[in-house]
PDB file of N, CA, C, O and CB in Angstrom:
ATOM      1  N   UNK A   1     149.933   4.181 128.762  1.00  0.00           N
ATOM      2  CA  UNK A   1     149.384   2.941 128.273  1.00  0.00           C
ATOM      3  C   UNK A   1     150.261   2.365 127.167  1.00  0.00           C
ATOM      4  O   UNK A   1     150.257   1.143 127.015  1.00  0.00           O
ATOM      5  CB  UNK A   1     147.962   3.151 127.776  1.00  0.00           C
ATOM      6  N   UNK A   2     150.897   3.017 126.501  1.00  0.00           N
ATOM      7  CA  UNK A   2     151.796   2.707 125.309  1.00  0.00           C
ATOM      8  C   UNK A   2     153.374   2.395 125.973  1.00  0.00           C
ATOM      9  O   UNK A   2     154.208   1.577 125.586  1.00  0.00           O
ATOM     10  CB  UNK A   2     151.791   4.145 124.152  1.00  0.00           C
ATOM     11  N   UNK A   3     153.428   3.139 126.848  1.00  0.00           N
ATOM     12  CA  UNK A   3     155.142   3.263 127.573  1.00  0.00           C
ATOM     13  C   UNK A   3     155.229   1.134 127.760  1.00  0.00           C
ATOM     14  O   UNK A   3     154.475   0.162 127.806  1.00  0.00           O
ATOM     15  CB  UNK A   3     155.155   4.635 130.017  1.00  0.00           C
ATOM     16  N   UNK A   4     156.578   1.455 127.798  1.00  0.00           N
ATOM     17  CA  UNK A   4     157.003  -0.224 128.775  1.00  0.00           C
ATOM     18  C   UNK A   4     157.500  -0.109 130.065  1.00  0.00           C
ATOM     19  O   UNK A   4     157.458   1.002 130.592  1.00  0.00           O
ATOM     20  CB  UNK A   4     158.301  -1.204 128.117  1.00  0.00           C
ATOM     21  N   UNK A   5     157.926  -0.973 130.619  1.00  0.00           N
ATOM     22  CA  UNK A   5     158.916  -0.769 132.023  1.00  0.00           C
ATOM     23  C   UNK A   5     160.363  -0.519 131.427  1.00  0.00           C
ATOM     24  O   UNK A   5     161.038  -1.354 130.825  1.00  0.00           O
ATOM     25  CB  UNK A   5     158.971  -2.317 133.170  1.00  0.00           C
ATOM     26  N   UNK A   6     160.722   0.837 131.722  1.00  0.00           N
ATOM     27  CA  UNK A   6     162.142   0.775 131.453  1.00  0.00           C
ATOM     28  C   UNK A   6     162.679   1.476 132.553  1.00  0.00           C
ATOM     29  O   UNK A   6     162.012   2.291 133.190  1.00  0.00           O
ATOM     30  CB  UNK A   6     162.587   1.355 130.106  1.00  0.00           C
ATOM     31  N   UNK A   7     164.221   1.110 132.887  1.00  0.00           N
ATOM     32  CA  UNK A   7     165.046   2.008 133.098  1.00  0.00           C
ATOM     33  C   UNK A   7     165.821   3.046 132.473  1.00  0.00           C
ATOM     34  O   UNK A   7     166.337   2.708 131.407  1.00  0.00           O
ATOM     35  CB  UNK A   7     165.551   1.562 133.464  1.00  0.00           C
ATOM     36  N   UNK A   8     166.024   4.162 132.841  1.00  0.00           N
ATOM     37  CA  UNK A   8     167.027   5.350 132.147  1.00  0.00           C
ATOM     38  C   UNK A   8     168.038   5.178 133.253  1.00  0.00           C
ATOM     39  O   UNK A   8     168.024   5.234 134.483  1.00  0.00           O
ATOM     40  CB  UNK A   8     166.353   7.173 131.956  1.00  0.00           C
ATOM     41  N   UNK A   9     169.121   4.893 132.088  1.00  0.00           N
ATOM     42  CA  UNK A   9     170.747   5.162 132.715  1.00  0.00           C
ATOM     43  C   UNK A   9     171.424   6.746 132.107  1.00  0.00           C
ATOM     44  O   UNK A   9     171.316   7.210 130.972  1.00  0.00           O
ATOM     45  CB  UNK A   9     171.979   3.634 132.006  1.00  0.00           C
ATOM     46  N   UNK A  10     171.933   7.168 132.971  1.00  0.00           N
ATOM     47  CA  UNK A  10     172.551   8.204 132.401  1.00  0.00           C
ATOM     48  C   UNK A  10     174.215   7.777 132.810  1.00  0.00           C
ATOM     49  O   UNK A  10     174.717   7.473 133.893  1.00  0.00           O
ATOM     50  CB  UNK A  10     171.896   9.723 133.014  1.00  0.00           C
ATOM     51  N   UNK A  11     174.847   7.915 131.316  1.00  0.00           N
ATOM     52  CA  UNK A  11     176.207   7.455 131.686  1.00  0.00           C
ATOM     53  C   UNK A  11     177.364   8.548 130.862  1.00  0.00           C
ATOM     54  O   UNK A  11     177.016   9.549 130.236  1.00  0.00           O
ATOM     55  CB  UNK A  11     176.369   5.701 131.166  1.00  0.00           C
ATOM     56  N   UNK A  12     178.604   8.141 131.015  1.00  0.00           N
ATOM     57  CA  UNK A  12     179.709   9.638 130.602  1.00  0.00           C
ATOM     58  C   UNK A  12     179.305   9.096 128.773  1.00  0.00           C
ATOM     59  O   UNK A  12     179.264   7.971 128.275  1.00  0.00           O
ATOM     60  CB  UNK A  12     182.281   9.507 131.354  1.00  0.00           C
ATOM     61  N   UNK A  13     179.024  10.698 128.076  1.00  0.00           N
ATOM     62  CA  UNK A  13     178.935  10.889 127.022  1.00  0.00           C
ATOM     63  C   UNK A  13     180.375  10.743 126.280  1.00  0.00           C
ATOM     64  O   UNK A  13     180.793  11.803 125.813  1.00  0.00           O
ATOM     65  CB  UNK A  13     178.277  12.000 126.978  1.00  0.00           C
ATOM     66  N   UNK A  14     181.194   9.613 126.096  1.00  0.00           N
ATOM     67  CA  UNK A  14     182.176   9.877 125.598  1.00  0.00           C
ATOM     68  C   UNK A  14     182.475   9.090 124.691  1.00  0.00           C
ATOM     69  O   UNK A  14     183.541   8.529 124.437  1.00  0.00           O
ATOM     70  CB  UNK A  14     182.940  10.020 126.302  1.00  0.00           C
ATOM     71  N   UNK A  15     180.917   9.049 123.915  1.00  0.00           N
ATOM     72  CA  UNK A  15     181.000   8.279 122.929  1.00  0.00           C
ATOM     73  C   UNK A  15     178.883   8.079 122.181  1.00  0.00           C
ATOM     74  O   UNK A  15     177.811   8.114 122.787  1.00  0.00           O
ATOM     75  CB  UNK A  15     181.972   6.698 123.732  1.00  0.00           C
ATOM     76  N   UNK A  16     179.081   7.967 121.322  1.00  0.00           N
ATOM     77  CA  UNK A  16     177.270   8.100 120.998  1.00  0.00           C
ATOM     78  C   UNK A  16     176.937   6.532 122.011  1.00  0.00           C
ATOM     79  O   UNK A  16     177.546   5.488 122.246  1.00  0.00           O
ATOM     80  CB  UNK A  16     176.639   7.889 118.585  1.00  0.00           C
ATOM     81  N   UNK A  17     175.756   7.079 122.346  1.00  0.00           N
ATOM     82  CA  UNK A  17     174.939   5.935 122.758  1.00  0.00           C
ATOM     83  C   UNK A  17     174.502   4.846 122.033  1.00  0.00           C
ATOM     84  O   UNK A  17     174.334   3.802 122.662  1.00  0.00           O
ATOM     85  CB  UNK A  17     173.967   6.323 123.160  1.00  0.00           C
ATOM     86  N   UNK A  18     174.193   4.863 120.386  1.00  0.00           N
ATOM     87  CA  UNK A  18     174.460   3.686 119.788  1.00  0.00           C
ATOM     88  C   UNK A  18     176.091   2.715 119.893  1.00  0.00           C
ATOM     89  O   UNK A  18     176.359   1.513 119.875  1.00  0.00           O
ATOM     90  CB  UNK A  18     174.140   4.127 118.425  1.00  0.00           C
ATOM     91  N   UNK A  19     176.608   3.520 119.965  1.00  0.00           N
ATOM     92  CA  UNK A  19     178.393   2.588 119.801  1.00  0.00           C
ATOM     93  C   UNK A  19     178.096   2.236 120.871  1.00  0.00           C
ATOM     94  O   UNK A  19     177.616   1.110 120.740  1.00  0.00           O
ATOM     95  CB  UNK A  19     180.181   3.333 119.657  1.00  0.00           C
ATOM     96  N   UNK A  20     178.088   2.666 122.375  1.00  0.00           N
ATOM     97  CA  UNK A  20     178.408   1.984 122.704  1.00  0.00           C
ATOM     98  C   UNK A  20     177.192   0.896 123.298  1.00  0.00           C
ATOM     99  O   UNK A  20     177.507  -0.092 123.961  1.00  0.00           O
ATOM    100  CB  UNK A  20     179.275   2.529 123.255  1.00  0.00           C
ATOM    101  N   UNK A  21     176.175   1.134 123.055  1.00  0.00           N
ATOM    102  CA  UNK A  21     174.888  -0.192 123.068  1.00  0.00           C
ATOM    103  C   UNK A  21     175.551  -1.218 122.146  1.00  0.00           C
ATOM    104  O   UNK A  21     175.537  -2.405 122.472  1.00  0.00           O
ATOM    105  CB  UNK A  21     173.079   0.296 122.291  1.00  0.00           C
ATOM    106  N   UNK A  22     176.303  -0.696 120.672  1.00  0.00           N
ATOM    107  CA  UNK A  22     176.536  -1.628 119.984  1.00  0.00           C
ATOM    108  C   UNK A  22     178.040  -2.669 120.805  1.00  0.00           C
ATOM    109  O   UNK A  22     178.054  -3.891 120.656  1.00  0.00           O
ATOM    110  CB  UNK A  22     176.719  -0.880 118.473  1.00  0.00           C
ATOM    111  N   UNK A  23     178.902  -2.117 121.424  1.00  0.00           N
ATOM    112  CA  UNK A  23     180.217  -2.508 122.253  1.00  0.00           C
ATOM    113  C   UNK A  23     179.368  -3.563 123.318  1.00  0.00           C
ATOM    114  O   UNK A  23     179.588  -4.767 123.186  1.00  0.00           O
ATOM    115  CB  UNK A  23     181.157  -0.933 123.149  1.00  0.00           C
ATOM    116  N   UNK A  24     178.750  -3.272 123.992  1.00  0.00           N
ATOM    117  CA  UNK A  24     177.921  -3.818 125.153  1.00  0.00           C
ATOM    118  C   UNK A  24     177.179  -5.150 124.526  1.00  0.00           C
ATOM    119  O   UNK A  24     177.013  -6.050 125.349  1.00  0.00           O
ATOM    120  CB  UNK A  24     176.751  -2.603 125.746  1.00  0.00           C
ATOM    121  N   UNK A  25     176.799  -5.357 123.446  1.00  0.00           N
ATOM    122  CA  UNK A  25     176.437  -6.458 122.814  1.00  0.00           C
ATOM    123  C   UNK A  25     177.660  -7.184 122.453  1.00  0.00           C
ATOM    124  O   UNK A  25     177.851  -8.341 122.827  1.00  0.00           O
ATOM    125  CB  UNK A  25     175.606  -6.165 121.713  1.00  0.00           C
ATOM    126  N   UNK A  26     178.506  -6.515 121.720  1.00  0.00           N
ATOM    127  CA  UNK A  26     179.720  -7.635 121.031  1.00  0.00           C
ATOM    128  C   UNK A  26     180.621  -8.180 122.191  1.00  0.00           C
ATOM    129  O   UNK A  26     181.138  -9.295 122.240  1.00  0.00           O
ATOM    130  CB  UNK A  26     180.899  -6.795 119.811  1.00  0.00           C
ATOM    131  N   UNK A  27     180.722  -6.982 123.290  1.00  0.00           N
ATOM    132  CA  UNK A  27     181.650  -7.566 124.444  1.00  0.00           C
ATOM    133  C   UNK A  27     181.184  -8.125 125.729  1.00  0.00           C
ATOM    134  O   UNK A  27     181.862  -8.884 126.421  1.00  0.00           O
ATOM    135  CB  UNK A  27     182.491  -6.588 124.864  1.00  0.00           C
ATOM    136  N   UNK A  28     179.956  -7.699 126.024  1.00  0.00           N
ATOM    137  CA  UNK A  28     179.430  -7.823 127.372  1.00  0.00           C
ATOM    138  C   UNK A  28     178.571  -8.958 127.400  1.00  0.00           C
ATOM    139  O   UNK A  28     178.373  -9.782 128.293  1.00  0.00           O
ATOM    140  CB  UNK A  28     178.705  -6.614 127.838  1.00  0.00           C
ATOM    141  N   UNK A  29     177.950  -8.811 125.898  1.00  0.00           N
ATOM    142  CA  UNK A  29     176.633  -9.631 125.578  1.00  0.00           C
ATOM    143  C   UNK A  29     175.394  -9.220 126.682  1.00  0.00           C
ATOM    144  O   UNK A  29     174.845 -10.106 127.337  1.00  0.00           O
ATOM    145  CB  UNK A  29     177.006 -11.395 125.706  1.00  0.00           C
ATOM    146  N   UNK A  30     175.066  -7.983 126.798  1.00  0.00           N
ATOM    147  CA  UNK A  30     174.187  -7.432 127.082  1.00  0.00           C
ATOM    148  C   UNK A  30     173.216  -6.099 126.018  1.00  0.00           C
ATOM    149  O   UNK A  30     173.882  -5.283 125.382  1.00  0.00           O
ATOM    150  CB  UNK A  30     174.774  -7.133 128.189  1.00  0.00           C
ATOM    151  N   UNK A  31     172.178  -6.069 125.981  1.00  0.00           N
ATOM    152  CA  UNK A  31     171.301  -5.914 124.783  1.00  0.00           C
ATOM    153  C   UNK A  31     170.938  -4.470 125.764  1.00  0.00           C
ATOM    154  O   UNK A  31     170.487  -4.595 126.902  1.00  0.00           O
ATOM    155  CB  UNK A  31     169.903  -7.360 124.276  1.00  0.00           C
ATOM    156  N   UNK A  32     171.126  -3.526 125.328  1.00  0.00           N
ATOM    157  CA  UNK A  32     170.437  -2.370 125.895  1.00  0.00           C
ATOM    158  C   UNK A  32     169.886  -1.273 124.876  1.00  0.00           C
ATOM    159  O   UNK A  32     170.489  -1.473 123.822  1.00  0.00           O
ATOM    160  CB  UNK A  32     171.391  -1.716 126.836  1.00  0.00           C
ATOM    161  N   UNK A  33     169.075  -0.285 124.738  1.00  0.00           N
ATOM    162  CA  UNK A  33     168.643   0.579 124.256  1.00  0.00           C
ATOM    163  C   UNK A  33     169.486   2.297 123.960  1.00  0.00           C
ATOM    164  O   UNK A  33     169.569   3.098 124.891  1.00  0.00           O
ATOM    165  CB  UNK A  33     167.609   0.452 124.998  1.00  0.00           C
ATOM    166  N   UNK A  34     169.995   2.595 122.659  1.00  0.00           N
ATOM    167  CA  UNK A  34     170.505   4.134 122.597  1.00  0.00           C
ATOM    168  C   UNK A  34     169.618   5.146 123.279  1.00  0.00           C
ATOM    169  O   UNK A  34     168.463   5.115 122.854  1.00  0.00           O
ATOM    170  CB  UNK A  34     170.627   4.632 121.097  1.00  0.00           C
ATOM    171  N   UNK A  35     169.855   6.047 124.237  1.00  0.00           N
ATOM    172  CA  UNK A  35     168.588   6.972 124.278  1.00  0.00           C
ATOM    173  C   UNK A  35     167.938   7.422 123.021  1.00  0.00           C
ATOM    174  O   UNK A  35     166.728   7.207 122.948  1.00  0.00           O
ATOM    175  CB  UNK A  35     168.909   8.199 124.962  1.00  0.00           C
ATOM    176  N   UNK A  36     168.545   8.033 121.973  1.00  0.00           N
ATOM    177  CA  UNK A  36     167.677   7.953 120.512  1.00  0.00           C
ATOM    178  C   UNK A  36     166.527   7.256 120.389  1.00  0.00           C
ATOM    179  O   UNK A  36     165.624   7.890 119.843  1.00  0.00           O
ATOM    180  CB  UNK A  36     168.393   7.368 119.450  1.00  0.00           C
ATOM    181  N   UNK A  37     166.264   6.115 120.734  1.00  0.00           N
ATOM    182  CA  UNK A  37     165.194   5.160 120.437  1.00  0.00           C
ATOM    183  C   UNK A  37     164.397   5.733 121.653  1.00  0.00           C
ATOM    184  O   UNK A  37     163.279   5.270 121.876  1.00  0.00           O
ATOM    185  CB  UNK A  37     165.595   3.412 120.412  1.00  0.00           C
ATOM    186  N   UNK A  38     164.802   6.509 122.283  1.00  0.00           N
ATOM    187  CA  UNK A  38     163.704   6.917 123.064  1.00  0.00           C
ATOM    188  C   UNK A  38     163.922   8.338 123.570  1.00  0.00           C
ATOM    189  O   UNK A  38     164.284   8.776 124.663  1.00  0.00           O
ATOM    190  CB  UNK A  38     163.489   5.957 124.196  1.00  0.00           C
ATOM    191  N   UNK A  39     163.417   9.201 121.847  1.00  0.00           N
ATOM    192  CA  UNK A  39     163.629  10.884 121.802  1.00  0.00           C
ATOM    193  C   UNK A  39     164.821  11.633 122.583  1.00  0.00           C
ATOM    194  O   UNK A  39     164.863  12.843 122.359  1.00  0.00           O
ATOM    195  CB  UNK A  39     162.319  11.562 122.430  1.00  0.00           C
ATOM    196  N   UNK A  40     165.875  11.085 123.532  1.00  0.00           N
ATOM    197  CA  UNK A  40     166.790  11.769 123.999  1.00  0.00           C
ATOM    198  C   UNK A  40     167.553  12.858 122.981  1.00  0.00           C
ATOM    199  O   UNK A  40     168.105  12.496 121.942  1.00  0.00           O
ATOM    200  CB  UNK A  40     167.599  10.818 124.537  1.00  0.00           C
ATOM    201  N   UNK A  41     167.517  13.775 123.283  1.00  0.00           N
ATOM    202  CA  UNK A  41     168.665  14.486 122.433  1.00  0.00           C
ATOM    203  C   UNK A  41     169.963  15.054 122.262  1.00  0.00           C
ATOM    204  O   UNK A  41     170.465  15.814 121.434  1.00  0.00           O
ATOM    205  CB  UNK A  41     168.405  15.112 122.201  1.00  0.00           C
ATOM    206  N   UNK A  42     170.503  14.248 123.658  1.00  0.00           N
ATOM    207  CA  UNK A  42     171.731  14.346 123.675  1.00  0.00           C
ATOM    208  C   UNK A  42     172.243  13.373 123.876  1.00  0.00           C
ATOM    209  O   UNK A  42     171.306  12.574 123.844  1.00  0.00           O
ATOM    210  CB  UNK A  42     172.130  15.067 124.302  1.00  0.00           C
ATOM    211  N   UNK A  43     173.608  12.524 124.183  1.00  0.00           N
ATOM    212  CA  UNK A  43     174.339  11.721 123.951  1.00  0.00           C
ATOM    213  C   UNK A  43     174.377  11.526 125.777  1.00  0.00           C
ATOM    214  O   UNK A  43     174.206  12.352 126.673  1.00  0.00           O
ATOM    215  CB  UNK A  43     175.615  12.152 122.898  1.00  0.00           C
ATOM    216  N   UNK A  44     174.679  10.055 125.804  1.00  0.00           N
ATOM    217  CA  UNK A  44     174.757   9.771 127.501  1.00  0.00           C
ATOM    218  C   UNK A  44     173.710   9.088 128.012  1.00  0.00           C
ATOM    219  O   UNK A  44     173.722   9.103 129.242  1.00  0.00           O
ATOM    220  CB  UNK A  44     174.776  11.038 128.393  1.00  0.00           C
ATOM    221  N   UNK A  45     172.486   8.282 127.359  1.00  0.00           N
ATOM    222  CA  UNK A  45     172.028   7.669 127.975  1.00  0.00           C
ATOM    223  C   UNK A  45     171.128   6.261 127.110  1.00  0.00           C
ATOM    224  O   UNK A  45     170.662   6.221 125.971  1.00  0.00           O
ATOM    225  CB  UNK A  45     171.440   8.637 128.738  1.00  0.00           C
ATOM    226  N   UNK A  46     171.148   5.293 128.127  1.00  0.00           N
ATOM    227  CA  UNK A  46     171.120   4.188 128.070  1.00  0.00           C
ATOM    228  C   UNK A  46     169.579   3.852 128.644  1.00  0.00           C
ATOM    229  O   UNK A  46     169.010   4.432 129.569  1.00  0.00           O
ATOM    230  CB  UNK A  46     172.318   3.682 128.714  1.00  0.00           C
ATOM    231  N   UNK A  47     169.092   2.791 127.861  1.00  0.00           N
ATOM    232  CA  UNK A  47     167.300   2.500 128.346  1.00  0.00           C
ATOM    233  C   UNK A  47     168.081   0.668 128.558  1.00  0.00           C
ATOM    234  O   UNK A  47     169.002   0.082 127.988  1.00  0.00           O
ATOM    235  CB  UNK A  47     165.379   2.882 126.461  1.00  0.00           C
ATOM    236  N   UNK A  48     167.010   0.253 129.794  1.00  0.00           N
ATOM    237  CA  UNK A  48     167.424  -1.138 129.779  1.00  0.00           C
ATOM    238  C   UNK A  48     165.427  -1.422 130.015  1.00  0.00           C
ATOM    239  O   UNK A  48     164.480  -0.718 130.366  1.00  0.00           O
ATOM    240  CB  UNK A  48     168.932  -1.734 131.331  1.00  0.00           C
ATOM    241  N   UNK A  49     165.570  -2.465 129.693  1.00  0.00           N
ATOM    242  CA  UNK A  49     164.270  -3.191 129.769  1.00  0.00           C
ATOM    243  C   UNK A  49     164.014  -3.620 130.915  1.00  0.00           C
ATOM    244  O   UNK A  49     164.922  -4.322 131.361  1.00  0.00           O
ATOM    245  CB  UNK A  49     164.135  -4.229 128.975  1.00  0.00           C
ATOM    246  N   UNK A  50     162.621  -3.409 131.985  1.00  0.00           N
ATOM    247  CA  UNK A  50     162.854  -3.945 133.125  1.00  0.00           C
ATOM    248  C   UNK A  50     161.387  -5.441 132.984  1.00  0.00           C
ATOM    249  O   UNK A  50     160.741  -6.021 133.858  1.00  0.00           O
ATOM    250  CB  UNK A  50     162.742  -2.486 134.510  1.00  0.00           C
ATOM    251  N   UNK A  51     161.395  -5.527 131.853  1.00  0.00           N
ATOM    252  CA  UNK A  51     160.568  -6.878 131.727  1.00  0.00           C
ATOM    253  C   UNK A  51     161.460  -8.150 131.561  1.00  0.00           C
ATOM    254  O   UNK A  51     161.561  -8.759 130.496  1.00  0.00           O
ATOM    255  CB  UNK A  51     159.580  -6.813 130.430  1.00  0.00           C
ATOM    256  N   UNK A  52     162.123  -8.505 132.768  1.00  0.00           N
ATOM    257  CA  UNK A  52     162.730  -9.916 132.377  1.00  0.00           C
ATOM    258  C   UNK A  52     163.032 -10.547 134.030  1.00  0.00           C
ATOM    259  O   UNK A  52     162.692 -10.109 135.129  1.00  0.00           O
ATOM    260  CB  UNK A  52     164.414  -9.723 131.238  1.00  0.00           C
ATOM    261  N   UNK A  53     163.488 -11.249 133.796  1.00  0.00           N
ATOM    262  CA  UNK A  53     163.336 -11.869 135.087  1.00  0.00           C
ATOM    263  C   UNK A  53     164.702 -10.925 136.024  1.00  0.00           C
ATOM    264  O   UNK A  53     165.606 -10.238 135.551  1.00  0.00           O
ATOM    265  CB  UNK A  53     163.559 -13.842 134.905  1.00  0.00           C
ATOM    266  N   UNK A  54     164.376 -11.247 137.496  1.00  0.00           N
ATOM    267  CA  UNK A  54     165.225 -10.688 138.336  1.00  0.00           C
ATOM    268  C   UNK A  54     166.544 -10.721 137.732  1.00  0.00           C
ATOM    269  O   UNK A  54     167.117  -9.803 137.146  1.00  0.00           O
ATOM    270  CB  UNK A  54     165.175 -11.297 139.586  1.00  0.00           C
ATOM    271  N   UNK A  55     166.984 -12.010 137.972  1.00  0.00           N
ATOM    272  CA  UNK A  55     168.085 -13.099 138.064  1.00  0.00           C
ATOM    273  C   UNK A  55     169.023 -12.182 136.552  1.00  0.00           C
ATOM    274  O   UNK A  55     170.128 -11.660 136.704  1.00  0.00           O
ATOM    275  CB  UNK A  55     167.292 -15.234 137.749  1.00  0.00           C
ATOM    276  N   UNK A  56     168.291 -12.189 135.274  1.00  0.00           N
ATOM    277  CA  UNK A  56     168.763 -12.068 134.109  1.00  0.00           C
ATOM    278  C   UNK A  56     168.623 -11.058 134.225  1.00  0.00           C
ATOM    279  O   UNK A  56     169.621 -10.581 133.684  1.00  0.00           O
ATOM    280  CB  UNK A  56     168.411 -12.608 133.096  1.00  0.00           C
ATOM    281  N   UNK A  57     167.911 -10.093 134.659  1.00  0.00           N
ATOM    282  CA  UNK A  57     168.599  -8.082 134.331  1.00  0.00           C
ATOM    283  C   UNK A  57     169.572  -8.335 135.542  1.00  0.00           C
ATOM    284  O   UNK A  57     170.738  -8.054 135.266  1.00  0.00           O
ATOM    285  CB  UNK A  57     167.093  -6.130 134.731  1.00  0.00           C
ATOM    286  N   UNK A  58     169.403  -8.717 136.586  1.00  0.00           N
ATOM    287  CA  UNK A  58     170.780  -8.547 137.731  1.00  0.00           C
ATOM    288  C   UNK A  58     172.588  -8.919 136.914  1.00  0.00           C
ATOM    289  O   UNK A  58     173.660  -8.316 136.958  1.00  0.00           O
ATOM    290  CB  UNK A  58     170.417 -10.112 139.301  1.00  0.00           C
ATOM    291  N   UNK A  59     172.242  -9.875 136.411  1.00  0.00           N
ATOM    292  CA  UNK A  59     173.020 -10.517 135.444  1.00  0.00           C
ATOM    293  C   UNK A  59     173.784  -9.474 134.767  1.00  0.00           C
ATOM    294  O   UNK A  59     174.941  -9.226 135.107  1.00  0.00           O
ATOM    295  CB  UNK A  59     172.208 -11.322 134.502  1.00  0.00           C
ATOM    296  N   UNK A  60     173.242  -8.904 133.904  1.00  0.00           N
ATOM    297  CA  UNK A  60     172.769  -7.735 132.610  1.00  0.00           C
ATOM    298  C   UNK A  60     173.894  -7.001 132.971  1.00  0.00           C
ATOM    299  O   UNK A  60     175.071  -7.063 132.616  1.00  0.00           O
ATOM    300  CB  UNK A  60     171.092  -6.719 132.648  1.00  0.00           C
ATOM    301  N   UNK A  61     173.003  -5.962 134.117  1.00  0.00           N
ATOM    302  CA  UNK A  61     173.610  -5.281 134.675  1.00  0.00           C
ATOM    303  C   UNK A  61     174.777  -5.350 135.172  1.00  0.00           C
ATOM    304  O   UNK A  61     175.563  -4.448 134.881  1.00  0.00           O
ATOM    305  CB  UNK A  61     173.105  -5.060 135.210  1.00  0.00           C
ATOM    306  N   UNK A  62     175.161  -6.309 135.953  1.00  0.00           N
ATOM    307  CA  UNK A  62     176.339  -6.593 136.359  1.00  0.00           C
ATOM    308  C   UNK A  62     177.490  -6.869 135.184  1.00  0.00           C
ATOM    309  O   UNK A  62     178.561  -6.276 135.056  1.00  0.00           O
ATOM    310  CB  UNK A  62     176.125  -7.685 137.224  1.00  0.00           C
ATOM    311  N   UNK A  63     177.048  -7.749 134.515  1.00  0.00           N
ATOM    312  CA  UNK A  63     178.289  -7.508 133.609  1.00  0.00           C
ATOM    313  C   UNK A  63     178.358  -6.288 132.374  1.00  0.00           C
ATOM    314  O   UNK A  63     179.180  -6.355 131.460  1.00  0.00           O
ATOM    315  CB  UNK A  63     178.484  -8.887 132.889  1.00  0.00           C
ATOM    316  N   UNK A  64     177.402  -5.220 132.502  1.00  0.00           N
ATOM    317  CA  UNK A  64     177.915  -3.831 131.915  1.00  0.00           C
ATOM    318  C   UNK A  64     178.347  -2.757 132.703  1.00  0.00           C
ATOM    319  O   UNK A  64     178.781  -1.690 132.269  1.00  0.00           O
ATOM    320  CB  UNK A  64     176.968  -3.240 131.183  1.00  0.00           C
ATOM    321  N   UNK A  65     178.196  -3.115 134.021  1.00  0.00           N
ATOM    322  CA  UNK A  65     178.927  -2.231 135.033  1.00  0.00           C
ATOM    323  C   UNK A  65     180.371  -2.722 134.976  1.00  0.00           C
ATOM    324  O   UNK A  65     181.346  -1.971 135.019  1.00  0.00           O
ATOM    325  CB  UNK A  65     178.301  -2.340 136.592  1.00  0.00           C
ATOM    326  N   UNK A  66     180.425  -4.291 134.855  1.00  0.00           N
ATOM    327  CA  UNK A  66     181.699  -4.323 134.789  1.00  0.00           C
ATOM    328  C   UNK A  66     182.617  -3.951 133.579  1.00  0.00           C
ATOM    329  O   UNK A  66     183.765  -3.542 133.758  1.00  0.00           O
ATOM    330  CB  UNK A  66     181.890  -5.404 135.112  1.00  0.00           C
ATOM    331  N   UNK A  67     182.010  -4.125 132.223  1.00  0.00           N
ATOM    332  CA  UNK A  67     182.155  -3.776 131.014  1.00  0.00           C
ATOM    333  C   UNK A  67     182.884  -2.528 130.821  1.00  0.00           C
ATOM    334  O   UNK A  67     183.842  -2.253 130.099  1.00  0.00           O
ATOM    335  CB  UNK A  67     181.004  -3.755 130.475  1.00  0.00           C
ATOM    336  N   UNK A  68     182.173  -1.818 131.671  1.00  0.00           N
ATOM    337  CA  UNK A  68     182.261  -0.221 131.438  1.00  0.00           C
ATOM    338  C   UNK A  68     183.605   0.129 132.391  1.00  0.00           C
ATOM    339  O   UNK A  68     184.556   0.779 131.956  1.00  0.00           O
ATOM    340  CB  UNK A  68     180.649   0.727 132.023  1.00  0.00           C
ATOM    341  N   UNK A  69     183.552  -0.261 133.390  1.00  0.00           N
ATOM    342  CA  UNK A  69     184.626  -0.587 134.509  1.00  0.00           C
ATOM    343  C   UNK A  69     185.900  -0.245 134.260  1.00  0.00           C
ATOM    344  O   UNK A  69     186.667   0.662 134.581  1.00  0.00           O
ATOM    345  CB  UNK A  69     184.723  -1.944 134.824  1.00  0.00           C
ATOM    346  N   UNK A  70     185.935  -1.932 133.112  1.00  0.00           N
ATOM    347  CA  UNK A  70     187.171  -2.168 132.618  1.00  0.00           C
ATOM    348  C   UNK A  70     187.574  -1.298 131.581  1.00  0.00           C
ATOM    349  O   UNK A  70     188.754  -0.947 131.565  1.00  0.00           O
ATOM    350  CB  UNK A  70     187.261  -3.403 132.216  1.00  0.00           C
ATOM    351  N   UNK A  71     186.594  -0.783 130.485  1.00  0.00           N
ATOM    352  CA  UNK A  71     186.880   0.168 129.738  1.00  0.00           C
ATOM    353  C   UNK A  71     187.285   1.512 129.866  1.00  0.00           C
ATOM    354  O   UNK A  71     188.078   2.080 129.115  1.00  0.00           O
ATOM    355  CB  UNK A  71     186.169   0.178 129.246  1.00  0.00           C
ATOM    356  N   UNK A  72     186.554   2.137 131.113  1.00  0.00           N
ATOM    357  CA  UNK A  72     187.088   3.399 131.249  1.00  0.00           C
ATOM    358  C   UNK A  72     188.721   3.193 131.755  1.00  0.00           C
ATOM    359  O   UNK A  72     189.641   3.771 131.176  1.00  0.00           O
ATOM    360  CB  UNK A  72     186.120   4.255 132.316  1.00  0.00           C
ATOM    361  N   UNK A  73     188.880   2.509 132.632  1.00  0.00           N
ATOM    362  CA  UNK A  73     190.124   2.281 132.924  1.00  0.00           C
ATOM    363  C   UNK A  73     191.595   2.063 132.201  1.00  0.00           C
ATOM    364  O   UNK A  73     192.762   2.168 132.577  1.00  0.00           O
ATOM    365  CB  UNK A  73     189.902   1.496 133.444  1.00  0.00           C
ATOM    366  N   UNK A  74     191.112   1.800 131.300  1.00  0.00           N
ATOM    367  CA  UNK A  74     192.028   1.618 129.781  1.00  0.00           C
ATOM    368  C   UNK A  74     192.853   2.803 129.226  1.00  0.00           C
ATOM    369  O   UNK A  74     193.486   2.678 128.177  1.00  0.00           O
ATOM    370  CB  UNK A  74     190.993   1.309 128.498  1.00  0.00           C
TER     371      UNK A  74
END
């Protein structure tokens, strides 16, 4: 009754999950959640909000898949 709609991403720990939620805002301009904010205790995962419209999490998503894409590749 308290929970929201979220997704859990689990992604490569190669870096805290705040940095890079914080990278994903300055570069992607996508707003996502550290697992921290939601008791995780290890490093590697990502909460996205699934309260928004289709169109704008499809969006979201897409440009932090690509985000990430381009970064690991670097």
């Amino acid at each position: 009754m308290e929970g929201g709609w979220n997704a859990v991403l689990r992604v490569p720990a190669v870096e805290s999950d705040e940095d890079l939620a914080i990278r994903l805002v300055r570069h992607a301009q996508v707003s996502v959640h550290p697992g921290h904010f939601y008791d995780f205790t290890g490093e590697g995962y990502l909460v996205l909000s699934l309260i928004t419209e289709p169109e704008v999490f499809r969006e979201g998503v897409m440009r932090m898949l690509d985000y990430m894409g381009k970064s690991i590749t670097r």
